[in-house]
N, C-alpha and C positions, 0 to 999 in steps of 0.2 A: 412478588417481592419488590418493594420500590427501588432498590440496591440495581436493578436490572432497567430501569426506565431512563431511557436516554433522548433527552428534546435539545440540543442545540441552536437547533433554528439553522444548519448548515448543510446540504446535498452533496452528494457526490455523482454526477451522473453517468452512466456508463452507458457506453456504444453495444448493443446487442452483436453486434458483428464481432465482438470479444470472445464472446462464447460460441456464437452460430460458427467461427471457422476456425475454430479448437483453438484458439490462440491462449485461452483461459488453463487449457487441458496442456500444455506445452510449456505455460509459464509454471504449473502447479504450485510449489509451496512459495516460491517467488512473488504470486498474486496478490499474497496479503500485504507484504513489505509495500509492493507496487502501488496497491490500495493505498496503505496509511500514510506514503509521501505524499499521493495525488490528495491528500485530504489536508495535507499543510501546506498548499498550495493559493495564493493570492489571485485576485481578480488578472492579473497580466501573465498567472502561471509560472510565478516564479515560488519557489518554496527550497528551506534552506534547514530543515528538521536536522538536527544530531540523530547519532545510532541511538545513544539513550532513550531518546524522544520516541523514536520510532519502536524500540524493544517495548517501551510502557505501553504503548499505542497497542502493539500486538500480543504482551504478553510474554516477549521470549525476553535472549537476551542481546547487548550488543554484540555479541561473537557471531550469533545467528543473523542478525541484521547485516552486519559483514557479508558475510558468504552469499548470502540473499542477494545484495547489491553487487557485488562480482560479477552471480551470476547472471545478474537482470542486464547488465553491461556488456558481458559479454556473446549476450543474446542479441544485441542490436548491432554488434558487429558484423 
């Protein structure tokens, strides 16, 4: 289906040590949220996405994006 083919031309690269020390399995539903910021993300790694931004990006909704980032936050506390 071409509806499914997606070329950007943009990376996301991820540290295998993500997943090699569960830290992926620990973040779980969290991970997606965490993804789709790090993919609004500039060359100096600044990135300033709305929840909207990030619901369209994932699929859910700003409510979910919320809670997502609460708890991404208060995981690094």
């Amino acid at each position: 289906m071409e509806h499914n083919k997606i070329n950007n031309g943009v990376f996301l690269k991820v540290h295998l040590s993500l997943y090699t020390s569960g830290l992926a399995t620990k973040l779980g539903k969290e991970l997606g949220t965490l993804m789709a910021i790090a993919s609004y993300m500039n060359e100096e790694g600044n990135c300033y996405p709305t929840q909207r931004q990030l619901a369209e990006r994932t699929g859910t909704s700003p409510n979910l994006i919320n809670r997502h980032i609460r708890k991404l936050l208060a995981f690094l506390e």
